[in-house]
N, CA, C and O atoms as CSV, one atom per row, in Angstrom:
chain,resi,resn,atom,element,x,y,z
A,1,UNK,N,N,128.541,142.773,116.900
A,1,UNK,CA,C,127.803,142.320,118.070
A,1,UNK,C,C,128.721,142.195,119.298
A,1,UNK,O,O,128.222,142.053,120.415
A,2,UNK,N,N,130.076,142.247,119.113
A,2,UNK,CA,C,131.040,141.838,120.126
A,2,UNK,C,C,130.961,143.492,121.297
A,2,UNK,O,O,131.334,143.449,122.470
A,3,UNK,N,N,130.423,144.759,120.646
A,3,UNK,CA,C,129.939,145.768,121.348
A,3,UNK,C,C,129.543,145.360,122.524
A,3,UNK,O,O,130.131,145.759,123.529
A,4,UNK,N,N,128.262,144.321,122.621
A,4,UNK,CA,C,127.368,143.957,123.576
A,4,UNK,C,C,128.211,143.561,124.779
A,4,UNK,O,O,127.771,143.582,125.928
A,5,UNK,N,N,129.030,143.321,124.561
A,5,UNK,CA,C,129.752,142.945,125.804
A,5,UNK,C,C,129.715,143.761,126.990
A,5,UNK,O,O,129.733,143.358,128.153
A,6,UNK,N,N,129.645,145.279,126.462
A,6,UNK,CA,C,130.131,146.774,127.062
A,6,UNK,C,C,128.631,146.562,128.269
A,6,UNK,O,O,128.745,147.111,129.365
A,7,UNK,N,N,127.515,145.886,128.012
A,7,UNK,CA,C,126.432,146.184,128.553
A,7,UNK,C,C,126.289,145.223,129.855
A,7,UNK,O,O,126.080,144.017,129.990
A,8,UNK,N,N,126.530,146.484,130.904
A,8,UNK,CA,C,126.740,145.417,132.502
A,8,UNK,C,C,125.417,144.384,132.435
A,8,UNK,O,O,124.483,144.319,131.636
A,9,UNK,N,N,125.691,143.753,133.403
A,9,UNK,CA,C,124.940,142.112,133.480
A,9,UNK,C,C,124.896,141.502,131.929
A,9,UNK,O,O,125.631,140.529,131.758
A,10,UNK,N,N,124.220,141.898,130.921
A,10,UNK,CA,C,123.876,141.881,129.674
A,10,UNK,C,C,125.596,140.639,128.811
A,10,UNK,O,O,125.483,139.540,128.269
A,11,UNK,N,N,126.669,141.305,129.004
A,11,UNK,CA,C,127.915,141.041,128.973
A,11,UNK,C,C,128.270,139.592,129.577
A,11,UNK,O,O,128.720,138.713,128.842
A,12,UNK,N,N,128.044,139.380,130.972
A,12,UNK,CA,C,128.529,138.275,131.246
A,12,UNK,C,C,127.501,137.400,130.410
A,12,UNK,O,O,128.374,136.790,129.793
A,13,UNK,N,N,126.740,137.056,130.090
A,13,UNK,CA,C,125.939,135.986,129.672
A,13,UNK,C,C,126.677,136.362,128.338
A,13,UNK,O,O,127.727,135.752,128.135
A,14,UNK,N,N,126.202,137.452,127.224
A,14,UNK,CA,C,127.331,137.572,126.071
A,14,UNK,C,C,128.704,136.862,125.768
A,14,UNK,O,O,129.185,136.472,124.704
A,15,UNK,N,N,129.242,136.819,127.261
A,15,UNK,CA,C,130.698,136.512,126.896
A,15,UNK,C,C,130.585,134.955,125.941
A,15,UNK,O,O,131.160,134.757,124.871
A,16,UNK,N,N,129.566,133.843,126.767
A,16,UNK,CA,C,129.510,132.558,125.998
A,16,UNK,C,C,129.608,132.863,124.399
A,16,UNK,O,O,130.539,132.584,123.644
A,17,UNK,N,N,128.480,133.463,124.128
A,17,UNK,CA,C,128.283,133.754,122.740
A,17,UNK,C,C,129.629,134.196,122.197
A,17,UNK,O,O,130.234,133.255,121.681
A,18,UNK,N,N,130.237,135.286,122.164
A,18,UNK,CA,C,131.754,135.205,121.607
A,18,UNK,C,C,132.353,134.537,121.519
A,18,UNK,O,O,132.815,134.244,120.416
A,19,UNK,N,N,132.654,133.977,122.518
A,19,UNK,CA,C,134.325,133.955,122.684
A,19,UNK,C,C,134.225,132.141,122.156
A,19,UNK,O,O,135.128,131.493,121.626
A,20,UNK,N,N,132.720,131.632,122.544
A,20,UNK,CA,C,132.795,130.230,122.046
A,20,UNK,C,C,132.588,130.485,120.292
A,20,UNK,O,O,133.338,130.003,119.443
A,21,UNK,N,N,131.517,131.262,120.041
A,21,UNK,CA,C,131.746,131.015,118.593
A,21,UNK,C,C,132.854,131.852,117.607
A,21,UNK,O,O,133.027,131.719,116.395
A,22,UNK,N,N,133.383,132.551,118.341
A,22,UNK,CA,C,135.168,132.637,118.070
A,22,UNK,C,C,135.950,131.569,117.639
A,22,UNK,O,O,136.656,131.384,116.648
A,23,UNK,N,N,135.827,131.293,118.049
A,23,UNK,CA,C,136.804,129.554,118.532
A,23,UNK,C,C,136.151,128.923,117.500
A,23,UNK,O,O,136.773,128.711,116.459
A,24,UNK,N,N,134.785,128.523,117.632
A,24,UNK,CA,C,134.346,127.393,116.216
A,24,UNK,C,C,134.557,128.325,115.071
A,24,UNK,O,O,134.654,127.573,114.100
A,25,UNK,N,N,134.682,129.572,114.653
A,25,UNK,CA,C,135.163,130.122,113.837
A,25,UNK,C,C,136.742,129.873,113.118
A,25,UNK,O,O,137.142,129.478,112.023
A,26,UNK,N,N,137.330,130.312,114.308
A,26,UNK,CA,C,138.613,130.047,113.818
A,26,UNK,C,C,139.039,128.714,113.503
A,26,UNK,O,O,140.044,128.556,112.810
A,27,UNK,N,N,138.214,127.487,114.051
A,27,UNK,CA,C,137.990,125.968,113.944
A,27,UNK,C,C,137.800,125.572,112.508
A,27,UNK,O,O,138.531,124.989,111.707
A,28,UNK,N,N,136.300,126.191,112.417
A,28,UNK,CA,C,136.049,126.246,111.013
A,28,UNK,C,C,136.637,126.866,109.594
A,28,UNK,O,O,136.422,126.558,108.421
A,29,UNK,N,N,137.661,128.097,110.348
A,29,UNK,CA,C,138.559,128.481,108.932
A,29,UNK,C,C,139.725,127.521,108.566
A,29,UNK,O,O,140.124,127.366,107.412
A,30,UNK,N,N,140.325,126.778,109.849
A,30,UNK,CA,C,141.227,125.649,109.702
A,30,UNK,C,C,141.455,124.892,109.363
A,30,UNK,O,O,142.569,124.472,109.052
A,31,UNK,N,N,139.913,124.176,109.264
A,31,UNK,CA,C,139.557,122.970,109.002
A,31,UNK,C,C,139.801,122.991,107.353
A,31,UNK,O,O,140.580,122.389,106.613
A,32,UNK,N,N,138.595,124.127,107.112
A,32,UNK,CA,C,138.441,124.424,105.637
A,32,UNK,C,C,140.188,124.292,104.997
A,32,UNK,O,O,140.453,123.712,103.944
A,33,UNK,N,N,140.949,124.781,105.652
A,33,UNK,CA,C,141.979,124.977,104.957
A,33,UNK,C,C,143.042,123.537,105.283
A,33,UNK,O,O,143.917,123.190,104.491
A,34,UNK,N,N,142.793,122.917,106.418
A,34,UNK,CA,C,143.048,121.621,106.362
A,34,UNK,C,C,144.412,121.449,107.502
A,34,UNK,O,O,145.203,120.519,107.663
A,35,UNK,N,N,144.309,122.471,108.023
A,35,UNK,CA,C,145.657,122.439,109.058
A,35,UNK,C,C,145.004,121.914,110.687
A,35,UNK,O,O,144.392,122.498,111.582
A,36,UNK,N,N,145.365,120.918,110.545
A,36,UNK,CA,C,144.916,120.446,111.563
A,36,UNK,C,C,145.382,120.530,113.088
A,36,UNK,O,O,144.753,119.786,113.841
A,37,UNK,N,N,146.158,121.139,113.536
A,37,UNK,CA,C,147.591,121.027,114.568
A,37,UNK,C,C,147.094,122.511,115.516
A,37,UNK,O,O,147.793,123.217,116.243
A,38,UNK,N,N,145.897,122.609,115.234
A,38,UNK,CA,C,145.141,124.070,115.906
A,38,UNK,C,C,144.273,123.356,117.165
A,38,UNK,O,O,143.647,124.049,117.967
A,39,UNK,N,N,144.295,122.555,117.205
A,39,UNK,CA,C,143.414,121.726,118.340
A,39,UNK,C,C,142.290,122.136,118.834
A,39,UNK,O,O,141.730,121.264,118.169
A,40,UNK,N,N,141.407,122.651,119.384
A,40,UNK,CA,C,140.055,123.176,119.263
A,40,UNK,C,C,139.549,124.401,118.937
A,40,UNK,O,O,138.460,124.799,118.523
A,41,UNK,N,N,141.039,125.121,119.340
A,41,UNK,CA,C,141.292,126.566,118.809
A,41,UNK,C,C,140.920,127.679,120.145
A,41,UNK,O,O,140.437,128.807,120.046
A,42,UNK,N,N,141.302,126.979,121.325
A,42,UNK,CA,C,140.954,127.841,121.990
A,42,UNK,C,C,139.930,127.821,122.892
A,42,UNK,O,O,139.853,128.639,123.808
A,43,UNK,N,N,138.950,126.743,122.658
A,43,UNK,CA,C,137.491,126.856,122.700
A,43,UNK,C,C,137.415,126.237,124.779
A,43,UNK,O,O,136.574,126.654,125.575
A,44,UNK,N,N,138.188,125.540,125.009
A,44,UNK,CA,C,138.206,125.005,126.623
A,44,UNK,C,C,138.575,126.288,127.319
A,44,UNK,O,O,137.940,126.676,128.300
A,45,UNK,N,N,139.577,126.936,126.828
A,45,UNK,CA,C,139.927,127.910,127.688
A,45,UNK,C,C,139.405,129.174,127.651
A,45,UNK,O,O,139.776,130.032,128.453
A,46,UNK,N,N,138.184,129.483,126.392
A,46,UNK,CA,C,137.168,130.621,126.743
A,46,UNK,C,C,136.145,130.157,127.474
A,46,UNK,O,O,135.705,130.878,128.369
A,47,UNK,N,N,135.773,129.320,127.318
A,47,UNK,CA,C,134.483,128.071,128.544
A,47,UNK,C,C,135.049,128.416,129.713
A,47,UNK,O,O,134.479,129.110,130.554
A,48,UNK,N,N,136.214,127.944,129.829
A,48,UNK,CA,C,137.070,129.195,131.182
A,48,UNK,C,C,136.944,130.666,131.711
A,48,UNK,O,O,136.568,131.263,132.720
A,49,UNK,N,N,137.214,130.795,131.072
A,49,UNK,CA,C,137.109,132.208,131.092
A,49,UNK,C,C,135.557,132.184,131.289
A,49,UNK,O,O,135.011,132.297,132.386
A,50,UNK,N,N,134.977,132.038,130.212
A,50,UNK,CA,C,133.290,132.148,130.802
A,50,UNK,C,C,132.981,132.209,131.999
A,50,UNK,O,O,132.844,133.141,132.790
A,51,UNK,N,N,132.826,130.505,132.100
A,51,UNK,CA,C,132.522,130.337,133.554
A,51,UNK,C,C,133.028,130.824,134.720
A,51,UNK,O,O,132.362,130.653,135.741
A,52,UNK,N,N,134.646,131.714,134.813
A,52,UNK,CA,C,134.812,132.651,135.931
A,52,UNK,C,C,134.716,133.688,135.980
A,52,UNK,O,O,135.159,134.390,136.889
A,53,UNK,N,N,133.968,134.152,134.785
A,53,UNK,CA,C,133.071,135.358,134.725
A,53,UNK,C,C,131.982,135.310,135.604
A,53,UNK,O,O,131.883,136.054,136.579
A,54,UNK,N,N,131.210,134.507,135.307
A,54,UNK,CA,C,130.231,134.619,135.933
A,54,UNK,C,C,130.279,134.517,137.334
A,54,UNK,O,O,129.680,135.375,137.982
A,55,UNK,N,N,130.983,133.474,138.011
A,55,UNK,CA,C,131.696,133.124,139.337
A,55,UNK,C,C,131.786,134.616,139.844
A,55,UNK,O,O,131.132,134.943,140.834
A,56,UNK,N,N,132.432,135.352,139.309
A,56,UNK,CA,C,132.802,136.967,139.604
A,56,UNK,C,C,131.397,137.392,140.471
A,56,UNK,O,O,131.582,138.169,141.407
A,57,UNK,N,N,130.058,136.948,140.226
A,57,UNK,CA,C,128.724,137.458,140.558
A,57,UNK,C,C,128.849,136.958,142.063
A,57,UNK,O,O,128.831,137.937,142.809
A,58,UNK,N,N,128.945,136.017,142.609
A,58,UNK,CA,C,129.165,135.290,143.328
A,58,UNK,C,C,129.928,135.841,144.452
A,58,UNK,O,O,131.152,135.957,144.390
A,59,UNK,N,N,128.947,136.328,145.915
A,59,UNK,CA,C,130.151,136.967,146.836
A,59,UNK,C,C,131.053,136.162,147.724
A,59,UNK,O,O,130.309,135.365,148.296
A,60,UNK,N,N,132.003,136.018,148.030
A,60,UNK,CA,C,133.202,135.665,148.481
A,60,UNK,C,C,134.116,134.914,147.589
A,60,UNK,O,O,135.327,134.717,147.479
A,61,UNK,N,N,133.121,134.612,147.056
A,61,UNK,CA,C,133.905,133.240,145.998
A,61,UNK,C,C,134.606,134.490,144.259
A,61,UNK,O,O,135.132,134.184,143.189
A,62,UNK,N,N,134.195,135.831,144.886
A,62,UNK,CA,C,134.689,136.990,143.492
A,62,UNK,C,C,135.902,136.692,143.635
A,62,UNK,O,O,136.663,136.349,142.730
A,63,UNK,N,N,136.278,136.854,145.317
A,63,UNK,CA,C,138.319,136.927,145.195
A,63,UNK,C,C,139.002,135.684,144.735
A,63,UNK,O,O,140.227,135.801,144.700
A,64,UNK,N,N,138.609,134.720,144.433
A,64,UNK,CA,C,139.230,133.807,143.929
A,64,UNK,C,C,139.061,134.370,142.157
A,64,UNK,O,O,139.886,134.867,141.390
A,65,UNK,N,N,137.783,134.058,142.012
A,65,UNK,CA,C,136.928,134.182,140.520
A,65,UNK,C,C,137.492,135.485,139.680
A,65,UNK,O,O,137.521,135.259,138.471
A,66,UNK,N,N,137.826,136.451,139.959
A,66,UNK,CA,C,138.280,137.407,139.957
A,66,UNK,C,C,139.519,137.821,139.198
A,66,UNK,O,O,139.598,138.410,138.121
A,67,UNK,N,N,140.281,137.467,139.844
A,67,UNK,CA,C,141.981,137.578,139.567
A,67,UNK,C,C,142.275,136.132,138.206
A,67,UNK,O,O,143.141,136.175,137.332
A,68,UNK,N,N,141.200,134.912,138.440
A,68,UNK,CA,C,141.273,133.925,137.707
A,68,UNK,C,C,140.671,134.409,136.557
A,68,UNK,O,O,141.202,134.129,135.482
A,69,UNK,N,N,139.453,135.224,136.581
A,69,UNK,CA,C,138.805,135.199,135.118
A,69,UNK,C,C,139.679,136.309,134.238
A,69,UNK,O,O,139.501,136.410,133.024
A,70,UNK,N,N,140.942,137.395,135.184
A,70,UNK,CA,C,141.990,138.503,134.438
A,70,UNK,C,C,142.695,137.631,133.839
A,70,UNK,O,O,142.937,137.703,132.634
A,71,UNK,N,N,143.046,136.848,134.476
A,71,UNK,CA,C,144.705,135.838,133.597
A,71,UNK,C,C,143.582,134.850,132.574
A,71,UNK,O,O,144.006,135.003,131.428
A,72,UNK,N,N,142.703,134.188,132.545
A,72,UNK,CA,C,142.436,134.017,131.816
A,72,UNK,C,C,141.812,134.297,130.236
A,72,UNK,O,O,141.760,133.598,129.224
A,73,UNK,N,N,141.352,135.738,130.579
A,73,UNK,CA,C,140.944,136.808,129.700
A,73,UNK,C,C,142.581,137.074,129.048
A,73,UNK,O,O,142.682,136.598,127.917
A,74,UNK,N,N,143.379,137.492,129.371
A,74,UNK,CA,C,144.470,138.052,128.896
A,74,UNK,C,C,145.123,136.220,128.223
A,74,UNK,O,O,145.145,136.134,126.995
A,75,UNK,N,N,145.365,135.557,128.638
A,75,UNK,CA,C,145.342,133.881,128.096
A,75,UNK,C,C,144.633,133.860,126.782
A,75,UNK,O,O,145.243,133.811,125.714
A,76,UNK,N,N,143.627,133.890,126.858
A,76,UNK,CA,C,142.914,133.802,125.571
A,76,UNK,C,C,142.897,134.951,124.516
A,76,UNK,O,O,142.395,134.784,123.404
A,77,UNK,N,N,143.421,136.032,124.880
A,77,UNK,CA,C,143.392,136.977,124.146
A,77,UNK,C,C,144.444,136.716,123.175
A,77,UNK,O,O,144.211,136.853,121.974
A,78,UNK,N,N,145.750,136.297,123.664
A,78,UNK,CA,C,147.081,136.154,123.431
A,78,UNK,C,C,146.688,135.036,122.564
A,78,UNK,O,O,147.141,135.178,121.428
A,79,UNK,N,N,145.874,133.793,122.758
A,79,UNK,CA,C,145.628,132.916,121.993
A,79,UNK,C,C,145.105,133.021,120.720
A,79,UNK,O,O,145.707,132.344,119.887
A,80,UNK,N,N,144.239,133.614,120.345
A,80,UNK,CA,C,143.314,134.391,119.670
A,80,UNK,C,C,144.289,135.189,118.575
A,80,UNK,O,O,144.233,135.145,117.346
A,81,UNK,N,N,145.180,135.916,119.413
A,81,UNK,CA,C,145.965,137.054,118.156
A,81,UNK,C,C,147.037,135.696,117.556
A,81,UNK,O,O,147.289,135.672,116.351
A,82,UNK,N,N,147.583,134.676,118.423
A,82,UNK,CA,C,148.292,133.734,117.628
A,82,UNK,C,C,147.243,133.044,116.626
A,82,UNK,O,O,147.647,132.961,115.466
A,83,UNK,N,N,146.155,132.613,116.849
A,83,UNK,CA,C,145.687,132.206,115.658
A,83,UNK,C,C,145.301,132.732,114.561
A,83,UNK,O,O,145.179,132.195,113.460
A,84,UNK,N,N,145.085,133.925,114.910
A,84,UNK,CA,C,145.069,135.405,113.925
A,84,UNK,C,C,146.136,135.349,113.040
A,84,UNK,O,O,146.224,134.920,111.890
A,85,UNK,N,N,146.887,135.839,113.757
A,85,UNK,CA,C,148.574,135.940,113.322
A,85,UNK,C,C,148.929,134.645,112.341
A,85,UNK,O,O,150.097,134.719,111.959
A,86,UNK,N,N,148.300,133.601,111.886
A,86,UNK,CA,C,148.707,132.311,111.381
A,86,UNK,C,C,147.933,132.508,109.822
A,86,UNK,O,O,148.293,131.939,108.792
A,87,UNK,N,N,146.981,133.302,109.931
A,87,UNK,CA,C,145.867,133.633,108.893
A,87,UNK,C,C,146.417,134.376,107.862
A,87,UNK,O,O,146.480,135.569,108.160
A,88,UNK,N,N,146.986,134.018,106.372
A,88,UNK,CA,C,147.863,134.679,105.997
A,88,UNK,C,C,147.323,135.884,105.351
A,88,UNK,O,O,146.134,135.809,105.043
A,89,UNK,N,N,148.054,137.186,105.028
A,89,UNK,CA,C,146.839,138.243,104.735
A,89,UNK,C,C,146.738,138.506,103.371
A,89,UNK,O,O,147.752,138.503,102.673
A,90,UNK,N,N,145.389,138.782,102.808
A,90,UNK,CA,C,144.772,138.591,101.177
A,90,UNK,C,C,144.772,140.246,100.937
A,90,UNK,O,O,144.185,141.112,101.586
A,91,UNK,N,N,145.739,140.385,99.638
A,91,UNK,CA,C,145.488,141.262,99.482
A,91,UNK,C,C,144.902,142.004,98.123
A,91,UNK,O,O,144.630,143.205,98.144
């Protein structure tokens, strides 16, 4: 479903749906396993990202929204492969 993103307008509203239940995902594999030191997993700073996605719609206020929702996209991405990266692999 993470495809959907690709679909203009369609995408920004999508992004919530990911990137938050990403986060309670990776929340929920943690928990299960009991490591607690993951702190929400991410989940404030895709709400970030969200919300200056959408801001992006928004004319004048894009050039701020803009350049903020790149560093934050690339922020969370980086976040994401570290919590990845912690997931040990089953083979």
């Amino acid at each position: 479903m993470v495809w959907l993103l690709v679909i203009p307008c369609f995408g920004i509203v999508w992004n919530f749906f990911v990137f938050l239940k990403l986060s309670d995902s990776f929340k929920s594999y943690f928990d299960s396993q009991g490591v607690m030191d993951v702190g929400d997993c991410n989940r404030t700073l895709a709400l970030a990202y969200c919300i200056t996605a959408v801001l992006c719609i928004v004319p004048c206020l894009n050039y701020i929204a803009g350049p903020a929702s790149l560093v934050l996209l690339v922020i969370t991405l980086v976040k994401y492969n570290e919590l990845k990266n912690r997931i040990p692999a089953v083979y």
